[in-house]
N, C-alpha and C positions, 0 to 999 in steps of 0.2 A: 541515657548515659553515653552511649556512640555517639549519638551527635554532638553533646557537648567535648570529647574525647577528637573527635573529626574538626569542631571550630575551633580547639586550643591548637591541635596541628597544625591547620592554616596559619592563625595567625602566627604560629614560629615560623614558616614555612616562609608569609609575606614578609617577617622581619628579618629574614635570614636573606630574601630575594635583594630587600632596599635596602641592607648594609653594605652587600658587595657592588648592588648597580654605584650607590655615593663611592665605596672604593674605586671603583673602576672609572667612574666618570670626574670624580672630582681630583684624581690624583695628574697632576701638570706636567707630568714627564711623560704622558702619552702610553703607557699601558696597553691602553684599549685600542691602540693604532696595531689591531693583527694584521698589518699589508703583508701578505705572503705572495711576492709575486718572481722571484726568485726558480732559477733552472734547479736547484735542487729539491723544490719544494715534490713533493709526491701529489701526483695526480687524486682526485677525487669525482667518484659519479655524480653524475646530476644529479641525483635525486640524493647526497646526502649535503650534508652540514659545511659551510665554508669555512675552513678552519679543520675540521676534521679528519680526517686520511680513514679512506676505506680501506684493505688491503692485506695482504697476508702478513707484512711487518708492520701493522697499529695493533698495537698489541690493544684487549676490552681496558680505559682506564675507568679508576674507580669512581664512584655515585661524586665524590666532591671533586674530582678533575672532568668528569663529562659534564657537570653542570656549569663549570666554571670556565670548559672553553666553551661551551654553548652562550656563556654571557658574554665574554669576550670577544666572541663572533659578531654577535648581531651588531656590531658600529661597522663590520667590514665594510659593507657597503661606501657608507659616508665614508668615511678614511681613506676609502682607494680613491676616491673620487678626489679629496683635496689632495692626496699623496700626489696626484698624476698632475693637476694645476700646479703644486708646488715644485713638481720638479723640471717641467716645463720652462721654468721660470728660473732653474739653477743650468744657466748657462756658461760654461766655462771660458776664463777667463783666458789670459796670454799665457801662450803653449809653451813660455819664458817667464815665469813671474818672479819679479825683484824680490831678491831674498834679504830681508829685513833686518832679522836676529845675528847677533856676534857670531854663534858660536858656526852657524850653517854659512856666512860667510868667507871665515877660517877656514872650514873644511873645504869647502868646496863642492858642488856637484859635480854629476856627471849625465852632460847633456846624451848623448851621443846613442842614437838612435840603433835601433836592432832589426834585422831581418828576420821579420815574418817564417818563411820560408826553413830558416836555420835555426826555428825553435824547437825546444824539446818539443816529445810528443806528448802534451801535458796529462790526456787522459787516461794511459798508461803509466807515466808516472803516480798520480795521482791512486790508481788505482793497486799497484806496488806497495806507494808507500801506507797506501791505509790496513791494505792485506798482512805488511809485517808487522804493522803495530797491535792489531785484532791477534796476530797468529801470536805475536808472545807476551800480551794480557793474558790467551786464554792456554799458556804452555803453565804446568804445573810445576815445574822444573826449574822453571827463571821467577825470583822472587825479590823482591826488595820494599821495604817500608812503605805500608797501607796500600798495595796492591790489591791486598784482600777484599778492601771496605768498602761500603756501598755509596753510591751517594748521599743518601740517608747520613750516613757516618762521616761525610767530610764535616767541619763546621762551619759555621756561617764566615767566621774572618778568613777563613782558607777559597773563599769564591769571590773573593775581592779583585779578583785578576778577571773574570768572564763581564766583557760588555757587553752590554744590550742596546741594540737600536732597534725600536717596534718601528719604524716607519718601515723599513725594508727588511725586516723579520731575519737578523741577522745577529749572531754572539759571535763576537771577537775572545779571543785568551790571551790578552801581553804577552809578549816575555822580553823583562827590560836586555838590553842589547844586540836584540835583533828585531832591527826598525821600527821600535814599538811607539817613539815619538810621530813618526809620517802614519803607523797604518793609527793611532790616536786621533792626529787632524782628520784622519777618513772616516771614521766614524762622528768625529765632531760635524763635516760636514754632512754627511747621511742623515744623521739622527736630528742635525738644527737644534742641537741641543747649546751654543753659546753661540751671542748676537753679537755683531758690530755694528755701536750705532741702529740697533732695532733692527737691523737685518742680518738674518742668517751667511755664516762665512759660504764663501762661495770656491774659494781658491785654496785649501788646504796647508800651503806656506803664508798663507797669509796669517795664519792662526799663532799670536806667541808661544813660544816655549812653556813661559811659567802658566798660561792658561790650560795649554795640554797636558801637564802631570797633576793638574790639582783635581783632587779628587771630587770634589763637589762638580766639575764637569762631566761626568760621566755618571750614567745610571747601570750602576754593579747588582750580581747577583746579592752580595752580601747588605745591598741595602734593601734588599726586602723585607727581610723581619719588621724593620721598624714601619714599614711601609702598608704591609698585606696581613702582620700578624701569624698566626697560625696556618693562614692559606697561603702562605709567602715557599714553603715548597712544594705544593700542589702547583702552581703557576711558575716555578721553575720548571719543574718536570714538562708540561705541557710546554714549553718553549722550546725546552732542549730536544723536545720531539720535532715538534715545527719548523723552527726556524733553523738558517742556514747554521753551524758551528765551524770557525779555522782557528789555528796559530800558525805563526810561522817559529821554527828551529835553525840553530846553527851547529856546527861543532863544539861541542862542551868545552874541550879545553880553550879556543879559541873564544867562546863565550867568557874564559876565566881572562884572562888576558888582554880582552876589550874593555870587560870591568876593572882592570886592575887600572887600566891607561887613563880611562874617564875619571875612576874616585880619586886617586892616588898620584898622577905625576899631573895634576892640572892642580890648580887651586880651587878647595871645594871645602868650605866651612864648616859644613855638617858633618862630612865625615872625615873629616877629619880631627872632631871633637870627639866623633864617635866613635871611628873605629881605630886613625892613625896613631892617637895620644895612647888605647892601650897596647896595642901593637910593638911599639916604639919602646915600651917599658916592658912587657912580654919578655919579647924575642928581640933585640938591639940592647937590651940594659942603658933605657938612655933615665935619665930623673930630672925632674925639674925641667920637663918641655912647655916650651910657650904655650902662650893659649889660646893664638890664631895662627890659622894657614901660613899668613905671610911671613910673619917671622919667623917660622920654622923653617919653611922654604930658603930664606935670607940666611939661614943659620945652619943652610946645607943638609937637617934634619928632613929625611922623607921615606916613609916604608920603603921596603925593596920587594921586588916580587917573593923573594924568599920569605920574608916575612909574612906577605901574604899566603901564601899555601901553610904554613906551620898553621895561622891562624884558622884555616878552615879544617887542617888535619885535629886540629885540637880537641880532644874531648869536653872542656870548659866552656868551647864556643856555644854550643847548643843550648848546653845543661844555661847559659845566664839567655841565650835567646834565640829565635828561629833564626835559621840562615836569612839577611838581608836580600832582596827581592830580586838585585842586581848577580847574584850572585848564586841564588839557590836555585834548586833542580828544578828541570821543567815539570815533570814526573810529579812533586811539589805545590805547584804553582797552576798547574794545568788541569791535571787528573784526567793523563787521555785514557786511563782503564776502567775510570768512572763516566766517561763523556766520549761518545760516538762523534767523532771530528768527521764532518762532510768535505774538508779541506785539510792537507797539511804543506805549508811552505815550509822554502829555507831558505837561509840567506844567502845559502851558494845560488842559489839560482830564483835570486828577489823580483829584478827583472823581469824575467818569464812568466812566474806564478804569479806577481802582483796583477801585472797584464790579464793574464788566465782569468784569476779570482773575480776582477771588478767584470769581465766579460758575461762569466758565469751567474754574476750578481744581478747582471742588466742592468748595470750604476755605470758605464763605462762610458756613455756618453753625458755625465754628468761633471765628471772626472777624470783626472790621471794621476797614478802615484806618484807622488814625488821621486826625480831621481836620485839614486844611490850618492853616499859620498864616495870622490876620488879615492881616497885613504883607508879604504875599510880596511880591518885588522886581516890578512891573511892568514891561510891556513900555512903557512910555506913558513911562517916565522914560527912554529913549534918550535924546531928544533932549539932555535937560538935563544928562547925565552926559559927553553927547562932543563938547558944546558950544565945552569950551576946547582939544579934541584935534586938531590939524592937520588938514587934509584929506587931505593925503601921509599921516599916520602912521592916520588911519581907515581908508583903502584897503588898505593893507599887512597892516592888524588881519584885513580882512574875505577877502584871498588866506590869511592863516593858519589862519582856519575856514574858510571857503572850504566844505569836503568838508562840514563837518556842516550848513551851511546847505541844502545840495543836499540829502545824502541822507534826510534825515527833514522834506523839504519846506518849510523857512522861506522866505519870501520874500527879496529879496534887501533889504538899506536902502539904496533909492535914495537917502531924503531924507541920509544921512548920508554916502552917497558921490561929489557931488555939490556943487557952490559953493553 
């Protein structure tokens, strides 16, 4: 009776071994690439496991995450070995590359180099701003929507924003208008996850626009499930231990007002089906608006920032659909009280950090971040942008970011909250 009890084990035990090795070796986005070769990565003794972290902060994971980066392991070997031929081979292009696309020619760059010398001190920064976002996650005091939750409790469409590149063991977290197109082509080029002509992008403006926001270019946490099944949060967890995790942040309200300028006084189809038409009948009492861009525009018809903030202050917004990605909280979108960020940038100081990041990556001779545009939205234009906004309806704006002012240390706008 044991033995037969001992052979029925096994054999679950071998079906269970050969459904994950075909998971993990047959799946084409590279999974099984654990290259952790990254300054962040935590040291391990010789004598344990590659992949593994010995240490007072690896915390014991459970029977199906120790087995599972145990199998994920064993291709380190071969993986580092083609990682280092592959990137050998990703030689960087002109330290000028002809910028292609409409819209990066409009704006314009900015070439214009930095002194070494005269940069922040990044690992004091750095270590600032991780200290105050840790110190008011875990303040009891400061509270705002799903603070609480675990990651267990985000849902799967809410990790849509976390990129994964296994080649260089790395999660990126968007946040659309702050630089999330450039650091998008950097992880396109890391991961060689879209080809030109059968070879991987080499030069990160070389990459279109419409190739960098479509989602099928990128391998998201949220495409796990359909991917890994049931072990699809077991092999998050294990990543988000491993691998490197950043965003980068801006000032929120300045975040509000960058999106306002991109969906709303450009010509932009979609949203302007989606969001200007009801807006416009909202808040403007307009009826009977055309039913493209153009001719609205032609017809003088175009939200006003004031329309925009009524609409996010709106009760209704929510209740018909989540805040739009361009515009909702990072707090949201990121979940830094669910996810130990090993990085955090901002956009005041892109330059520096981007610099910093790819250095600390050991990708730096692979790459260089695209420069900044001429025209970023400043922070200096607040005043002039919420000049004609109530003071009621400014205060309400600023309880709605609220969370991402605190956690990634903005100050708060007195001047703007305030008679």
């Amino acid at each position: 009776m044991t033995k037969a009890r001992l052979l029925r084990l096994s054999v679950v035990l071998v079906s269970i071994f050969m459904i994950l090795l075909i998971i993990v070796y047959w799946d084409n986005v590279g999974t099984a690439h654990f290259y952790l070769h990254t300054s962040f990565s935590r040291p391990h003794s010789p004598g344990a496991i590659p992949g593994i972290t010995a240490g007072e902060d690896w915390e014991a994971l459970p029977d199906v995450d120790e087995f599972l980066a145990k199998l994920l392991s064993s291709s380190l070997k071969q993986n580092s070995s083609i990682s280092r031929k592959t990137e050998q081979s990703l030689i960087q292009g002109s330290s000028k590359p002809v910028v292609s696309n409409l819209e990066e020619n409009v704006r314009g760059y900015d070439w214009s180099t930095h002194n070494a010398r005269n940069s922040l001190d990044q690992e004091k920064l750095q270590i600032e701003r991780q200290r105050m976002l840790r110190e008011f996650c875990a303040n009891s005091s400061f509270t705002f929507p799903t603070k609480e939750r675990s990651f267990d409790d985000i849902p799967n469409y809410e990790l849509n924003h976390l990129i994964v590149d296994d080649r260089h063991g790395i999660i990126y977290c968007y946040v659309p208008k702050v630089a999330c197109t450039n650091w998008k082509r950097v992880m396109i080029v890391l991961s060689e996850s879209l080809l030109d002509q059968g070879v991987p992008y080499r030069n990160p403006l070389d990459i279109p626009r419409e190739h960098v926001h479509n989602t099928s270019t990128h391998l998201t946490f949220n495409k796990f499930w359909r991917r890994y099944g049931k072990f699809s949060r077991h092999l998050m967890k294990i990543k988000l231990k491993k691998y490197t995790k950043f965003l980068f942040v801006r000032d929120p309200f300045v975040r509000l007002i960058s999106a306002f300028r991109s969906k709303f006084e450009l010509e932009n189809e979609e949203f302007y089906r989606r969001f200007a038409i009801p807006m416009l009948k909202l808040y403007s009492n307009h009826t009977n608006l055309p039913t493209s861009v153009s001719e609205a525009f032609g017809a003088g018809l175009k939200v006003s920032f004031s329309d925009f903030i009524q609409y996010l202050l709106d009760p209704r917004t929510e209740k018909m659909a989540p805040f739009n990605e361009h515009w909702r909280q990072v707090y949201r979108l990121c979940h830094p009280c669910q996810i130990d960020y090993d990085f955090i940038g901002k956009l005041e100081t892109l330059d520096e950090d981007a610099a910093y990041l790819l250095q600390l990556l050991k990708v730096d001779r692979l790459l260089r971040f695209p420069p900044s545009y001429r025209n970023r939205t400043a922070s200096s234009w607040e005043d002039d942008w919420f000049a004609k906004i109530p003071l009621a309806w400014r205060q309400q704006l600023y309880k709605l970011y609220e969370a991402d002012f605190v956690l990634f240390g903005y100050p708060k706008p007195e001047n703007l909250l305030k008679d």
